[in-house]
N, CA, C, O and CB atoms as a CASP TS submission, in Angstrom:
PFRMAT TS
TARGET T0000
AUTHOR 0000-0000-0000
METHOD Language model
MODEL 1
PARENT N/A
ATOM      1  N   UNK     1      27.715  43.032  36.039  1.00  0.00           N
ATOM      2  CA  UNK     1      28.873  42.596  36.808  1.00  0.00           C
ATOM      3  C   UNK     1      28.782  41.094  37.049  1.00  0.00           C
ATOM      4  O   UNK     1      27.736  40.497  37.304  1.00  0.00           O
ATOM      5  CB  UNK     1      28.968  43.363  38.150  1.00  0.00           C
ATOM      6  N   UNK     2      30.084  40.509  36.933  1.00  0.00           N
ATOM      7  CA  UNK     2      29.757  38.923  37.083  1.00  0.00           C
ATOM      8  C   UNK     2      30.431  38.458  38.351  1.00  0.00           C
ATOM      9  O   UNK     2      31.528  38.777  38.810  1.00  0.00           O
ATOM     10  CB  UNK     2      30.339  37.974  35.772  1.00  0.00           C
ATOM     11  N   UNK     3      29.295  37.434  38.915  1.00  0.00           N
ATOM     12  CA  UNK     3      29.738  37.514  40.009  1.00  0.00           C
ATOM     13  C   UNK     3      31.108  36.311  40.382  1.00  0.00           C
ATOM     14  O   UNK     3      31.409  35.584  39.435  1.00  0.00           O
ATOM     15  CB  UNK     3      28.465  37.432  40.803  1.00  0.00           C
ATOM     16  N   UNK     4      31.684  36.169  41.343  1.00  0.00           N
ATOM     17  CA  UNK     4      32.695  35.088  41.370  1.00  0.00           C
ATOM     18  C   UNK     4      32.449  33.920  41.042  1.00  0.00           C
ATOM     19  O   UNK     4      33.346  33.269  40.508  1.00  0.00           O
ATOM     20  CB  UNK     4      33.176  34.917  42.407  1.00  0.00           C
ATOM     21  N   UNK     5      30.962  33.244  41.307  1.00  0.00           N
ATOM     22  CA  UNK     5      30.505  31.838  41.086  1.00  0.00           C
ATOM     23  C   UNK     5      30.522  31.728  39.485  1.00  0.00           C
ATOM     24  O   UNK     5      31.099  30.778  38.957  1.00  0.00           O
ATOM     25  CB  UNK     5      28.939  31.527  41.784  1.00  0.00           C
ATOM     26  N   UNK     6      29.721  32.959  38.529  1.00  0.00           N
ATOM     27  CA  UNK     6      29.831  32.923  37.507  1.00  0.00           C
ATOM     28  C   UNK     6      31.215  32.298  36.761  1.00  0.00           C
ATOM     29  O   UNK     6      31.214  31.755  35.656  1.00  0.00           O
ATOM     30  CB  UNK     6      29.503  34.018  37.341  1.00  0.00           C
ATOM     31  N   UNK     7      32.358  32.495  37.600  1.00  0.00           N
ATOM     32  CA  UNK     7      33.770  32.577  36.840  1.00  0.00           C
ATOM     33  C   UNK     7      34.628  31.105  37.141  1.00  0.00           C
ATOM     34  O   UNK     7      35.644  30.485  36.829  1.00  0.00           O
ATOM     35  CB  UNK     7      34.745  34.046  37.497  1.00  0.00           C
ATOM     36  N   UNK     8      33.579  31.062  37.868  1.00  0.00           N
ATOM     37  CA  UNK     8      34.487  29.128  38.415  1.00  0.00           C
ATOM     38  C   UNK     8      33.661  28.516  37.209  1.00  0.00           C
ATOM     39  O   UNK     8      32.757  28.942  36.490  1.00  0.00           O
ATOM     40  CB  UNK     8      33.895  27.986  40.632  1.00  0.00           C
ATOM     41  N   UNK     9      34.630  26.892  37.337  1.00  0.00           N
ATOM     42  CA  UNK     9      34.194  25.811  36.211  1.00  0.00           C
ATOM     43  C   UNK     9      32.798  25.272  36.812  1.00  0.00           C
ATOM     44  O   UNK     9      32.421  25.114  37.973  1.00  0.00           O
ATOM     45  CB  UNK     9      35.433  24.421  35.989  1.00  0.00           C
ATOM     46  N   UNK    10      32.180  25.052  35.566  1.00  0.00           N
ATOM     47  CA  UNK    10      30.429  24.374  35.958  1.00  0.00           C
ATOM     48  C   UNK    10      30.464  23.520  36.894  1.00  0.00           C
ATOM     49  O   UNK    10      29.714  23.280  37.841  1.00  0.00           O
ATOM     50  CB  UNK    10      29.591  23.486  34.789  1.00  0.00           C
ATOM     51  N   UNK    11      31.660  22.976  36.434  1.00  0.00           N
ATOM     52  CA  UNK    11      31.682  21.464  37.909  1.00  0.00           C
ATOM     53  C   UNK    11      31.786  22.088  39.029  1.00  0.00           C
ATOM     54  O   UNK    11      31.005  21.805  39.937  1.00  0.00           O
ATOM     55  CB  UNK    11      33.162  20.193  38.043  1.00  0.00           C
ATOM     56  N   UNK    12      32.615  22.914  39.174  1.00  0.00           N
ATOM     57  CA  UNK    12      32.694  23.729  40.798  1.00  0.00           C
ATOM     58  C   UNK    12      31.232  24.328  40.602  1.00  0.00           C
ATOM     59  O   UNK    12      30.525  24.258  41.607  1.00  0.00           O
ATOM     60  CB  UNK    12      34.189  25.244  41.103  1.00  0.00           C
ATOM     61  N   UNK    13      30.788  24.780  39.717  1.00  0.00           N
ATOM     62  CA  UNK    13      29.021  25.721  40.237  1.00  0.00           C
ATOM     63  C   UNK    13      28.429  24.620  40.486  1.00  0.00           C
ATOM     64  O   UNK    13      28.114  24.605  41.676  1.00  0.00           O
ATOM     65  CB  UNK    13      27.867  26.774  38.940  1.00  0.00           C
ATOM     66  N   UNK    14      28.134  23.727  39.973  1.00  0.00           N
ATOM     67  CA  UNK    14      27.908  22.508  40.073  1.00  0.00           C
ATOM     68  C   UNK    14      27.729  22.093  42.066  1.00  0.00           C
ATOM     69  O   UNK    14      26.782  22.059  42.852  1.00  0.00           O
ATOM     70  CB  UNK    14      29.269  21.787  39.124  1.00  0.00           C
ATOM     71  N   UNK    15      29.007  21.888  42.145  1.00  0.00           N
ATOM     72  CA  UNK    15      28.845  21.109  43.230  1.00  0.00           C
ATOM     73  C   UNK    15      28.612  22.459  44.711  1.00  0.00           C
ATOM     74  O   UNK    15      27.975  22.301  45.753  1.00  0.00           O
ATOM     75  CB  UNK    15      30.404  19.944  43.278  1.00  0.00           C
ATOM     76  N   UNK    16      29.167  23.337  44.383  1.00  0.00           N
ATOM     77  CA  UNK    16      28.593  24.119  45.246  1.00  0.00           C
ATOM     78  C   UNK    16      26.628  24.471  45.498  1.00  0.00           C
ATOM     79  O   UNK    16      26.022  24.667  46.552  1.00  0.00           O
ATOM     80  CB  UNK    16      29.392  25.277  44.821  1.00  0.00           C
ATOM     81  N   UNK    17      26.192  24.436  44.299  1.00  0.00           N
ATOM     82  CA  UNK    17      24.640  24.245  43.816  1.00  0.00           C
ATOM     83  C   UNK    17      23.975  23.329  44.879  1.00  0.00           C
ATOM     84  O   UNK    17      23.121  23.568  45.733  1.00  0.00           O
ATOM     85  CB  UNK    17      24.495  23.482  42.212  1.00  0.00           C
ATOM     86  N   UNK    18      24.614  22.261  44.560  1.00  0.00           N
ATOM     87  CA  UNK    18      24.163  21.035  45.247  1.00  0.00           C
ATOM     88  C   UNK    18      24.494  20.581  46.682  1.00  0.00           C
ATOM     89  O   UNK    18      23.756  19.813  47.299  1.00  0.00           O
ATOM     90  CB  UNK    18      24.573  20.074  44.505  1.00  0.00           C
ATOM     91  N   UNK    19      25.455  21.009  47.107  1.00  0.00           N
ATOM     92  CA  UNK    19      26.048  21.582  48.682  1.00  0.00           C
ATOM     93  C   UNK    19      24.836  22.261  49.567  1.00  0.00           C
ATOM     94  O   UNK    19      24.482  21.938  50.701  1.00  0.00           O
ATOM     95  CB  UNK    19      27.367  22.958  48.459  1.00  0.00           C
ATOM     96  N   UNK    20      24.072  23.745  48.352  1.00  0.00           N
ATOM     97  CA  UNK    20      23.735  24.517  49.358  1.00  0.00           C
ATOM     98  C   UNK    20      22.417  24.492  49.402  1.00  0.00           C
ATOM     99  O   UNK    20      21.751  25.421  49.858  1.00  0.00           O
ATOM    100  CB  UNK    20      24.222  25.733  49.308  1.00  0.00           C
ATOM    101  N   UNK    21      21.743  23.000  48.742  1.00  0.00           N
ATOM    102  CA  UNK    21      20.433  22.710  48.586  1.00  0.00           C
ATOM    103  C   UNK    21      20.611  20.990  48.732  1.00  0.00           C
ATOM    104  O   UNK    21      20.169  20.238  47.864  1.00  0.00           O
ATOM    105  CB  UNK    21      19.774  23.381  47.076  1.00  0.00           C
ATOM    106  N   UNK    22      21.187  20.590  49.725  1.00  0.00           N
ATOM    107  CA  UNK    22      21.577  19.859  50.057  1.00  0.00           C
ATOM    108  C   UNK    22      20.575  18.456  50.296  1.00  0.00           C
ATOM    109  O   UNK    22      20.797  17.260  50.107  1.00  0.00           O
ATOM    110  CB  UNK    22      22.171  20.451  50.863  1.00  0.00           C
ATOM    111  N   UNK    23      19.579  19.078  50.714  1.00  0.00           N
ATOM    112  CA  UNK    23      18.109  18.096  50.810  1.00  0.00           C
ATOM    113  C   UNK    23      17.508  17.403  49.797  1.00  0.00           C
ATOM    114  O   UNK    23      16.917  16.328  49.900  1.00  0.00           O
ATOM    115  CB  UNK    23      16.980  18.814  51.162  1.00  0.00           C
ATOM    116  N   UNK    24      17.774  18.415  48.283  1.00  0.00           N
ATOM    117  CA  UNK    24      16.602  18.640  47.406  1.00  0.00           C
ATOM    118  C   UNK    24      17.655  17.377  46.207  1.00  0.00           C
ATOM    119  O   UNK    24      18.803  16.962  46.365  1.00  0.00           O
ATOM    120  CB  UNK    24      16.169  20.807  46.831  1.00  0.00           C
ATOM    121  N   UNK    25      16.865  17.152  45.319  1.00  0.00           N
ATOM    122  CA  UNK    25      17.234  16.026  44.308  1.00  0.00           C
ATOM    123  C   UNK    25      16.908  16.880  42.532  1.00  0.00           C
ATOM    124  O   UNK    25      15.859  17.108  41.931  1.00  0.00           O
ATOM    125  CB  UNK    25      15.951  14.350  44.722  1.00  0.00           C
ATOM    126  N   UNK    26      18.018  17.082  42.271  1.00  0.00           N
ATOM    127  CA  UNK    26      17.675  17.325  41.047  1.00  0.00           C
ATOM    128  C   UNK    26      17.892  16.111  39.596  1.00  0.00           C
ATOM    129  O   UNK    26      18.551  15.115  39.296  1.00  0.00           O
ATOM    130  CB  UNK    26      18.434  18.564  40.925  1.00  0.00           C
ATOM    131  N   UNK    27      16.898  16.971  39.067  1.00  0.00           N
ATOM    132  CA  UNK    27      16.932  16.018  37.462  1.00  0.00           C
ATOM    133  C   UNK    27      18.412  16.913  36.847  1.00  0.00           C
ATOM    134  O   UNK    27      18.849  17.871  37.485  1.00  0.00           O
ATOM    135  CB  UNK    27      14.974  16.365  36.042  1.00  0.00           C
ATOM    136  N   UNK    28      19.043  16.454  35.595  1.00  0.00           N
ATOM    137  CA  UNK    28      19.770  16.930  35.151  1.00  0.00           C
ATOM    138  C   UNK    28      19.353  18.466  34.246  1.00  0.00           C
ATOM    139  O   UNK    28      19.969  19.517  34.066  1.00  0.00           O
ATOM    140  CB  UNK    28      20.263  15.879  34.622  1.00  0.00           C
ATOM    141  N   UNK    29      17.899  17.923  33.785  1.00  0.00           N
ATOM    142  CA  UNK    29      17.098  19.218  33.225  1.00  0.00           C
ATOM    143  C   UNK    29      17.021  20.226  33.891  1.00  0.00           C
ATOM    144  O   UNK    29      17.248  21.329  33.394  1.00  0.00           O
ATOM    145  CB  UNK    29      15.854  19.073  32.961  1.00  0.00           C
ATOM    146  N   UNK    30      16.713  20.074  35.042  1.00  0.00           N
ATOM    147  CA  UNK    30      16.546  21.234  36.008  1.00  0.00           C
ATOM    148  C   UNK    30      17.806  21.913  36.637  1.00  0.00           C
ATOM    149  O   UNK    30      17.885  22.984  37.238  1.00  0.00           O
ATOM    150  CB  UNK    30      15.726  20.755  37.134  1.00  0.00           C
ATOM    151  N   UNK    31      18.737  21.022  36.341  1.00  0.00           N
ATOM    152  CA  UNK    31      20.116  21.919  37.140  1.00  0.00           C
ATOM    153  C   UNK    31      20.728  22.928  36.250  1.00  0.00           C
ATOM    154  O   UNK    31      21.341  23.963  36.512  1.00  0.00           O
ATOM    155  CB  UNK    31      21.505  20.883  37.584  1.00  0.00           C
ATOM    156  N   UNK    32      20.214  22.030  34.463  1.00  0.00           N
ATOM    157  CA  UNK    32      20.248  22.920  33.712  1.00  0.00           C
ATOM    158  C   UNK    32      19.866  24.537  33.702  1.00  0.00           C
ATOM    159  O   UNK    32      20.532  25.516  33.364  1.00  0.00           O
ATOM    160  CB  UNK    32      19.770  22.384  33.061  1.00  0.00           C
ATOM    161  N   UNK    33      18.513  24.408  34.213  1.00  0.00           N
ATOM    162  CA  UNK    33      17.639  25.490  33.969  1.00  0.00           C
ATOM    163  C   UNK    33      18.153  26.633  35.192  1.00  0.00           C
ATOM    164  O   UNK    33      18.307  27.851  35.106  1.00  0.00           O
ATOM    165  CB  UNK    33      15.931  24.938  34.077  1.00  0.00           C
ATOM    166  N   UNK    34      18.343  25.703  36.338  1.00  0.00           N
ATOM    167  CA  UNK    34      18.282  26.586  37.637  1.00  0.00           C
ATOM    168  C   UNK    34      19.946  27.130  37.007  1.00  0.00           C
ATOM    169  O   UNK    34      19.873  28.135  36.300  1.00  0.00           O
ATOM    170  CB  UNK    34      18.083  25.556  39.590  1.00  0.00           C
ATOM    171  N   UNK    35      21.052  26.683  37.164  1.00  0.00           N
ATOM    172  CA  UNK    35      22.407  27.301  36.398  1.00  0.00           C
ATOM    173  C   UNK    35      22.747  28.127  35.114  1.00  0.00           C
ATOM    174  O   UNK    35      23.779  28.752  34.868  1.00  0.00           O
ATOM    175  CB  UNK    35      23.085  26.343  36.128  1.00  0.00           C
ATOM    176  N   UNK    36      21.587  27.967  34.337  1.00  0.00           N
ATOM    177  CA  UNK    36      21.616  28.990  33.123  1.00  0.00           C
ATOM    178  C   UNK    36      22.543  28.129  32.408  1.00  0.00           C
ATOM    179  O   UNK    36      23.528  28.801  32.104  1.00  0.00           O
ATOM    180  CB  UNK    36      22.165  30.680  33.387  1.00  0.00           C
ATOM    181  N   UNK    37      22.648  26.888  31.998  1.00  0.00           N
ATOM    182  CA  UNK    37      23.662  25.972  31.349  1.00  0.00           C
ATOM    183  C   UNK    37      23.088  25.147  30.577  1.00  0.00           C
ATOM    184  O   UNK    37      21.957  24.714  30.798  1.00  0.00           O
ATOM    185  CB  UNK    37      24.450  25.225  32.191  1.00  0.00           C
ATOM    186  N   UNK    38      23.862  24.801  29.489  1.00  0.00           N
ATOM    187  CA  UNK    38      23.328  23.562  28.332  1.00  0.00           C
ATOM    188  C   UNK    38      23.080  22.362  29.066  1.00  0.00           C
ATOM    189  O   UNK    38      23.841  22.010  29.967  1.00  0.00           O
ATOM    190  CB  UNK    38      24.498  23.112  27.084  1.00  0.00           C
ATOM    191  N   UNK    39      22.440  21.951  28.860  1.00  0.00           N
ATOM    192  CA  UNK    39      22.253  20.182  29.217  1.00  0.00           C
ATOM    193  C   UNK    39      23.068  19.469  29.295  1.00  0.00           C
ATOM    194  O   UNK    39      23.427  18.952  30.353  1.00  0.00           O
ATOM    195  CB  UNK    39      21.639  19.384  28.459  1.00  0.00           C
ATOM    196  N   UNK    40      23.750  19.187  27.768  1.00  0.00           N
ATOM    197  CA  UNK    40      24.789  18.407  27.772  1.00  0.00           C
ATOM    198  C   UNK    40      26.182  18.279  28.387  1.00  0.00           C
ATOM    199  O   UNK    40      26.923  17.306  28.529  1.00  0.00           O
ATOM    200  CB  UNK    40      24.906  18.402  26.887  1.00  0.00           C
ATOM    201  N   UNK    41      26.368  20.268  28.880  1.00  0.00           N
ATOM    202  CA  UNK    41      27.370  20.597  30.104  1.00  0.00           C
ATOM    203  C   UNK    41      27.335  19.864  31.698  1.00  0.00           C
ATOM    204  O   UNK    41      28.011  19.238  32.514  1.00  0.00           O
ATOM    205  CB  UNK    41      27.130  22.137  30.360  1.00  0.00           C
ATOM    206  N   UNK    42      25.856  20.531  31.411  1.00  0.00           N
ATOM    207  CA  UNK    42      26.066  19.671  33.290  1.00  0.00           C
ATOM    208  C   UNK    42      25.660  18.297  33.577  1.00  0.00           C
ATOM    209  O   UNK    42      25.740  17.718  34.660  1.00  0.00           O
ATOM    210  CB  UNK    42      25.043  20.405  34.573  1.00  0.00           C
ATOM    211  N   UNK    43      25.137  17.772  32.270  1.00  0.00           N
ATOM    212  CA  UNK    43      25.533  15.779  32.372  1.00  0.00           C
ATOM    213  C   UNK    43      26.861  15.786  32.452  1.00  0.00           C
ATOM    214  O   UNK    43      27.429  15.399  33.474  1.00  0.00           O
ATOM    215  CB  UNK    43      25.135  14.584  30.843  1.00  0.00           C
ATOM    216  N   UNK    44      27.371  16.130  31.622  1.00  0.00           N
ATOM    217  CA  UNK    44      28.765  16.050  31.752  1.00  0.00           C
ATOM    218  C   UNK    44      29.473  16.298  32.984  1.00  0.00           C
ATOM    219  O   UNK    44      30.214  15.407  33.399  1.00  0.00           O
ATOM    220  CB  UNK    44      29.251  16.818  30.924  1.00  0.00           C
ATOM    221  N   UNK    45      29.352  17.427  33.665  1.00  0.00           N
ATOM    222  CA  UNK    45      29.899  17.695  34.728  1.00  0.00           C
ATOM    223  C   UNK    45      29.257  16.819  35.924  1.00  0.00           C
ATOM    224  O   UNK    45      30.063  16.393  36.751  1.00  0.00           O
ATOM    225  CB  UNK    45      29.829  19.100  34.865  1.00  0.00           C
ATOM    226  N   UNK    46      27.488  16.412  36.157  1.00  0.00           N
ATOM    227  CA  UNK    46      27.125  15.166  37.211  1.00  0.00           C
ATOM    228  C   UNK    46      28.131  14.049  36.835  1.00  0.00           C
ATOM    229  O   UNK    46      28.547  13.361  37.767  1.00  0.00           O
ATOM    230  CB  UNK    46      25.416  14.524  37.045  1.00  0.00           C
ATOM    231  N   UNK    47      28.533  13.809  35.690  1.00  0.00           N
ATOM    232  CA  UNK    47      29.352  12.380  35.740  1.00  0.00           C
ATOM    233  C   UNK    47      30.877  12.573  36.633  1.00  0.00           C
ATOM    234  O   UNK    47      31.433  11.637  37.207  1.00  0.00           O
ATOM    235  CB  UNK    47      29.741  11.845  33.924  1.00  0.00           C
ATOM    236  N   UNK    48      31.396  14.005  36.598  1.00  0.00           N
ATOM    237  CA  UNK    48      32.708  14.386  36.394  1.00  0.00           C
ATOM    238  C   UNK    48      32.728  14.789  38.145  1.00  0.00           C
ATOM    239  O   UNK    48      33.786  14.629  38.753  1.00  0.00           O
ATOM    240  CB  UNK    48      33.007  15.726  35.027  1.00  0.00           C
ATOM    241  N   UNK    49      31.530  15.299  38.857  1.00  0.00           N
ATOM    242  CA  UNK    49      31.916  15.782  40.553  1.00  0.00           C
ATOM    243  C   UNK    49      32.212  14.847  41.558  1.00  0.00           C
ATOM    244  O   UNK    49      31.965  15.274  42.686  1.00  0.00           O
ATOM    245  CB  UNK    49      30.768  16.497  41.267  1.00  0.00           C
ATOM    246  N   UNK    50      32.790  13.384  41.492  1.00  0.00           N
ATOM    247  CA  UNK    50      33.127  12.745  41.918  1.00  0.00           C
ATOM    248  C   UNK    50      32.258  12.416  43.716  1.00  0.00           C
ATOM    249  O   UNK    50      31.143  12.904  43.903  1.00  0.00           O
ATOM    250  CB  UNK    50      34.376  13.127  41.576  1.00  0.00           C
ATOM    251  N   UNK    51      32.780  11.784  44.571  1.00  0.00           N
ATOM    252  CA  UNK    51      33.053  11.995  45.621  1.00  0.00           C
ATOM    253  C   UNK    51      32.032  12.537  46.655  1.00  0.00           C
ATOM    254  O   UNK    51      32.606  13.496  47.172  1.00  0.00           O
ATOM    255  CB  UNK    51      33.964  12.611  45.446  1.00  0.00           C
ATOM    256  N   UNK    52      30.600  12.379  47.308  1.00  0.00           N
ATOM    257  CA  UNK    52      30.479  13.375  47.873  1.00  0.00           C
ATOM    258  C   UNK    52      28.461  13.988  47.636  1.00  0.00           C
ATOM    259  O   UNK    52      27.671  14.816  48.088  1.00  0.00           O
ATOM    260  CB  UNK    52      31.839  14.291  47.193  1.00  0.00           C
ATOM    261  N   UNK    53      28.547  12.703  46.481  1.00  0.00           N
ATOM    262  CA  UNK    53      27.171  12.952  45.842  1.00  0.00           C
ATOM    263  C   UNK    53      26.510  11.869  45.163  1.00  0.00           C
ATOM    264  O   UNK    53      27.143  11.242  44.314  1.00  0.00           O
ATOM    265  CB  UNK    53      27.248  13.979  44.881  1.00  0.00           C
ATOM    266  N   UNK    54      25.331  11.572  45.425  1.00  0.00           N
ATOM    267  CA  UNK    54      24.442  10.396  45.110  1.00  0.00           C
ATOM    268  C   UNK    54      23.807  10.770  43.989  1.00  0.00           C
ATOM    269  O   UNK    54      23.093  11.769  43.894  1.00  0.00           O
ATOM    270  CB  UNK    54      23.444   9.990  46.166  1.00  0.00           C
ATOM    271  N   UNK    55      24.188   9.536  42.621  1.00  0.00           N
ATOM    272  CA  UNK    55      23.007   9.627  41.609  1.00  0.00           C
ATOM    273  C   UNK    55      22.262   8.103  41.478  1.00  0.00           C
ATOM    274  O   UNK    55      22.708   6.988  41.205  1.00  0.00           O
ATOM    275  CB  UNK    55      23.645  10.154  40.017  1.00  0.00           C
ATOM    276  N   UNK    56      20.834   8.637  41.825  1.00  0.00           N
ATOM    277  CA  UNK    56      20.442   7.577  41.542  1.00  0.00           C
ATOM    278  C   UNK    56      18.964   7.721  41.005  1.00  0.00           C
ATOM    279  O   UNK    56      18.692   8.874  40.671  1.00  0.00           O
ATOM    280  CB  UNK    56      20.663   6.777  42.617  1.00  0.00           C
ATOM    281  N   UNK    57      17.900   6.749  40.843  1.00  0.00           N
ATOM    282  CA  UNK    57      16.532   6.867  40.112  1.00  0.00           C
ATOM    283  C   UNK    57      16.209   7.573  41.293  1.00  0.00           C
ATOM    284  O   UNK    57      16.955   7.708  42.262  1.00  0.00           O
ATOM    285  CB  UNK    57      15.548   5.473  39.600  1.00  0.00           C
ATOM    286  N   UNK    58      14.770   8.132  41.137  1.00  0.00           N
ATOM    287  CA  UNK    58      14.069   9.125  41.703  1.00  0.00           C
ATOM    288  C   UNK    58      13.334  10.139  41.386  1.00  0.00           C
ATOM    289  O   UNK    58      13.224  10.489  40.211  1.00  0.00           O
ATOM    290  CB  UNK    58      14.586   9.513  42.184  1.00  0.00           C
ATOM    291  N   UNK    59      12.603  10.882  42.577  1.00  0.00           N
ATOM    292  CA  UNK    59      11.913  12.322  41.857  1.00  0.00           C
ATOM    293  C   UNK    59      12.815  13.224  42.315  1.00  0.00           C
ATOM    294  O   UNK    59      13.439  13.265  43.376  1.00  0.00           O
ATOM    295  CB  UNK    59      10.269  12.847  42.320  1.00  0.00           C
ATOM    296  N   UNK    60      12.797  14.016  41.272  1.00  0.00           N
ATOM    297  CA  UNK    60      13.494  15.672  40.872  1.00  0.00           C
ATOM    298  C   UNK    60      12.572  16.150  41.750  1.00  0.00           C
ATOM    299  O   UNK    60      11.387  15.825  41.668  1.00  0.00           O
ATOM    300  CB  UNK    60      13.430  16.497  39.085  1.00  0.00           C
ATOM    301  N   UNK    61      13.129  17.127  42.852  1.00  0.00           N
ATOM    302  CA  UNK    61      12.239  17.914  43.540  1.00  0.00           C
ATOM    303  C   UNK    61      12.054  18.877  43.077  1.00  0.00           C
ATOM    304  O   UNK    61      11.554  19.658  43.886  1.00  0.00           O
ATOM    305  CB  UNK    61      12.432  18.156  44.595  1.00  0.00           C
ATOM    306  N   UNK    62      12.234  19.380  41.895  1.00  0.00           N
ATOM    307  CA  UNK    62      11.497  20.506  40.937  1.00  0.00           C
ATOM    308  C   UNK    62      10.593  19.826  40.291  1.00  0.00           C
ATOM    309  O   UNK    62       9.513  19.685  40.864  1.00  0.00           O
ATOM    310  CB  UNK    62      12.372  21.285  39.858  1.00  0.00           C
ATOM    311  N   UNK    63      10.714  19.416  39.370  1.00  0.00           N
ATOM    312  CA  UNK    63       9.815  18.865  38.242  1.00  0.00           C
ATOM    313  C   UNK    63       8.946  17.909  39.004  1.00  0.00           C
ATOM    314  O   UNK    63       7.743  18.167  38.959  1.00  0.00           O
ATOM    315  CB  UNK    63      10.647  18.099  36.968  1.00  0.00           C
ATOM    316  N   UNK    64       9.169  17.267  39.424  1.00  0.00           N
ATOM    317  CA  UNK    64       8.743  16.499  40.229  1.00  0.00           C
ATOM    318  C   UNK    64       8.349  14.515  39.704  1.00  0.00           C
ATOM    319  O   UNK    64       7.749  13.562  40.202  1.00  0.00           O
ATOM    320  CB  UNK    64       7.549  17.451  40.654  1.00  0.00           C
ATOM    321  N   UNK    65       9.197  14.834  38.349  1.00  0.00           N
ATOM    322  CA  UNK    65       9.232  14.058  37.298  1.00  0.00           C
ATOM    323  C   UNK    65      10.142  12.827  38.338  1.00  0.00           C
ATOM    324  O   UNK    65      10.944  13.118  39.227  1.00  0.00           O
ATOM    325  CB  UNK    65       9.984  14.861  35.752  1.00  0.00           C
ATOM    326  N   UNK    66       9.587  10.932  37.756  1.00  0.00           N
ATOM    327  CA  UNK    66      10.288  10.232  37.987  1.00  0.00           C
ATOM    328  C   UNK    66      11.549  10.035  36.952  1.00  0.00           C
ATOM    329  O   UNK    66      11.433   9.741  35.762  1.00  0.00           O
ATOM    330  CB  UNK    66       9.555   9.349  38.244  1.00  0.00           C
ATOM    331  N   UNK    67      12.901  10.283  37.729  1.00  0.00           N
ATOM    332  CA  UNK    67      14.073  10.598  36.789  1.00  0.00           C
ATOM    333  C   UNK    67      15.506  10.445  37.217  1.00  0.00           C
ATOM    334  O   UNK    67      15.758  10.920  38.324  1.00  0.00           O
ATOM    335  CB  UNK    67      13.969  11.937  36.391  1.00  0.00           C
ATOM    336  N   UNK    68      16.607   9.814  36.491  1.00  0.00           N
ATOM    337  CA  UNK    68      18.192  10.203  37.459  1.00  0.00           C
ATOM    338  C   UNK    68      18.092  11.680  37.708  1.00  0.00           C
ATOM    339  O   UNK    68      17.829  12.648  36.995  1.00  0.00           O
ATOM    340  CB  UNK    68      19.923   9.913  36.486  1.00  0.00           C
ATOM    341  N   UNK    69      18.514  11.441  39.473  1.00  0.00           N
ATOM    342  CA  UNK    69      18.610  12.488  39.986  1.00  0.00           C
ATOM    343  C   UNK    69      20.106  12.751  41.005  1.00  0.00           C
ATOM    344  O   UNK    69      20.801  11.916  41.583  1.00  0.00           O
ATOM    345  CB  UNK    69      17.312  12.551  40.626  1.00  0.00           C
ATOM    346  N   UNK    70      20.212  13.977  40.944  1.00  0.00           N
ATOM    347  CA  UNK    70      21.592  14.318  41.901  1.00  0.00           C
ATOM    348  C   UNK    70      21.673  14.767  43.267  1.00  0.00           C
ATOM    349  O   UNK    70      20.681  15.471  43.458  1.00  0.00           O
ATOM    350  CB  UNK    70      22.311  15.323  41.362  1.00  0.00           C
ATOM    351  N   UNK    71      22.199  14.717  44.046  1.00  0.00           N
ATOM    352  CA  UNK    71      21.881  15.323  45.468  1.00  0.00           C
ATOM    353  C   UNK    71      23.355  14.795  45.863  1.00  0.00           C
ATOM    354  O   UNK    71      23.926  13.734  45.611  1.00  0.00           O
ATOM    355  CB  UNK    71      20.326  14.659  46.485  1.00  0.00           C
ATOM    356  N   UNK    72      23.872  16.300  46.802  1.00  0.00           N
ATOM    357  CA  UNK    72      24.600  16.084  47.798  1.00  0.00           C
ATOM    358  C   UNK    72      24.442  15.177  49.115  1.00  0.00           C
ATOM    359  O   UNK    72      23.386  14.997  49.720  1.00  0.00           O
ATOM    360  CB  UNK    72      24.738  17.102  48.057  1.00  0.00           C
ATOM    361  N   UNK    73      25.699  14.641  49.438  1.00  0.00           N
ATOM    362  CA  UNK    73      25.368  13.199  50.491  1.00  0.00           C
ATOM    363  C   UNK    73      25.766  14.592  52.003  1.00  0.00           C
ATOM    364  O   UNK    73      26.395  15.648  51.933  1.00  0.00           O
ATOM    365  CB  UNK    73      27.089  11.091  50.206  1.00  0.00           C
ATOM    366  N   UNK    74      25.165  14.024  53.022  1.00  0.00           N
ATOM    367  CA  UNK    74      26.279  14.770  54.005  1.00  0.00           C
ATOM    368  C   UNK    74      27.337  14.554  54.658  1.00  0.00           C
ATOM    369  O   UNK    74      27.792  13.431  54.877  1.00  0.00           O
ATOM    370  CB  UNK    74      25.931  15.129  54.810  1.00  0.00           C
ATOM    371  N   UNK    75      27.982  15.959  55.150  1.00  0.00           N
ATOM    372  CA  UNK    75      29.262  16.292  55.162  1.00  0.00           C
ATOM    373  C   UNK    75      29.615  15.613  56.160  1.00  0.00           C
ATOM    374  O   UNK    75      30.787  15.634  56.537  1.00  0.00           O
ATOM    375  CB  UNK    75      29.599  17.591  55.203  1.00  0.00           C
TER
END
């Protein structure tokens, strides 16, 4: 069964992802991995969520790799 998040656009999984882990900094690799998505999708979509979210150098709080990373700003 798929669930509703499954059925929205990556950019909406996307930014909801990053909303509800709001602290944490991801690499683009890892948002990959944690979303079940190609790479080249959700670069695409970090360039495309406008508004609301910081990319900048840093560590990925997964990998823990120095890397561009994404994180929600707060609300």
């Amino acid at each position: 069964m798929q669930t509703i998040q499954n059925q929205l656009p990556l950019q909406d999984q996307l930014t909801l992802l990053l909303r509800a882990y709001r602290t944490v900094r991801f690499c683009d690799a890892c948002l990959a991995l944690k979303m079940g998505a190609f790479l080249r999708d959700v670069r695409e979509a970090v360039l495309l969520i406008g508004n609301g979210f910081q990319i900048s150098s840093g560590k990925c709080s997964e990998c823990l790799q120095e890397k561009t990373v994404v994180r929600a700003l707060a609300a």
